[in-house]
N, C-alpha and C positions, 0 to 999 in steps of 0.2 A: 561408582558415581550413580546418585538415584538422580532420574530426571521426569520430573511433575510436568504434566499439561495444562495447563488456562485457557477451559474456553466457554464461551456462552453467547448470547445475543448480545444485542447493543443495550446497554446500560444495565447492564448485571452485575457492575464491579469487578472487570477484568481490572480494569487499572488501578483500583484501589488495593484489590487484592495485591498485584505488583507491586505498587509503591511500598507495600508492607514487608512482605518478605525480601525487596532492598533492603529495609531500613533494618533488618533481621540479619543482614549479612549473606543472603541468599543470593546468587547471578540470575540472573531475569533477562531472558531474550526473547522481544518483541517481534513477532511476526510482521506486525503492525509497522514496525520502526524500520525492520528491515526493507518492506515495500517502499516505503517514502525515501528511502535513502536509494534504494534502485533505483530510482526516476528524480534525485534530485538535480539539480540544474548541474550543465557541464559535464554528467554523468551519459555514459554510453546507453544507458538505457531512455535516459532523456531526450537522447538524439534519437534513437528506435522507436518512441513513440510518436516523438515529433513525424519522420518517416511515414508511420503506420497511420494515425490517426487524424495530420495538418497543424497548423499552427494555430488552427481556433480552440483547442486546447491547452494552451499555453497562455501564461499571464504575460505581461510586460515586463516582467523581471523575471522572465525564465525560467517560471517555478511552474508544474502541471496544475490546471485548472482541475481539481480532481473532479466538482461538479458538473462540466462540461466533458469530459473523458467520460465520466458515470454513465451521462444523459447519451451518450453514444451506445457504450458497450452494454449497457443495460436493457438498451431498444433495440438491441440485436435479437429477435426470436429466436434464430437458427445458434446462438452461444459459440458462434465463429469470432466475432470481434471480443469475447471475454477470452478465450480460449490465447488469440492470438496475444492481449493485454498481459497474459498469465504468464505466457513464454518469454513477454520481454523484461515482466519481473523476477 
């Protein structure tokens, strides 16, 4: 089995590229996808963040405010609150 990497900045046509090689018949596994599914609502790592970072991270329907998580682990100088965000994805 050969396995290809996709990766770039932000709007380089990661996901276009993907969409492609699906529609190719190619398996495409999102890194991307996988996070959001780690931290989706009900999920153990949604509770671990809820845990770690409070509930002002959190929408009203239980889904991670990803902009408000960001605005946290991003304002961490010392990359202790990403490092931790990182373990519990």
């Amino acid at each position: 089995m050969v396995w290809i990497g996709l990766t770039g900045g932000i709007s380089t046509g990661k996901s276009t590229v993907s969409e492609l090689l699906t529609k190719a018949g190619f398996a495409v596994v999102s890194a991307d996808k996988l996070a959001h599914d780690a931290i989706a609502p009900g999920t153990e790592g949604a509770r671990r963040v809820r845990e770690a970072f409070g509930e002002t991270v959190f929408h009203a329907d239980g889904s991670v405010d990803r902009a408000a998580l960001g605005q946290i682990v991003f304002s961490d100088s010392t990359g202790t609150k990403r490092r931790e965000l990182e373990g519990i994805i």
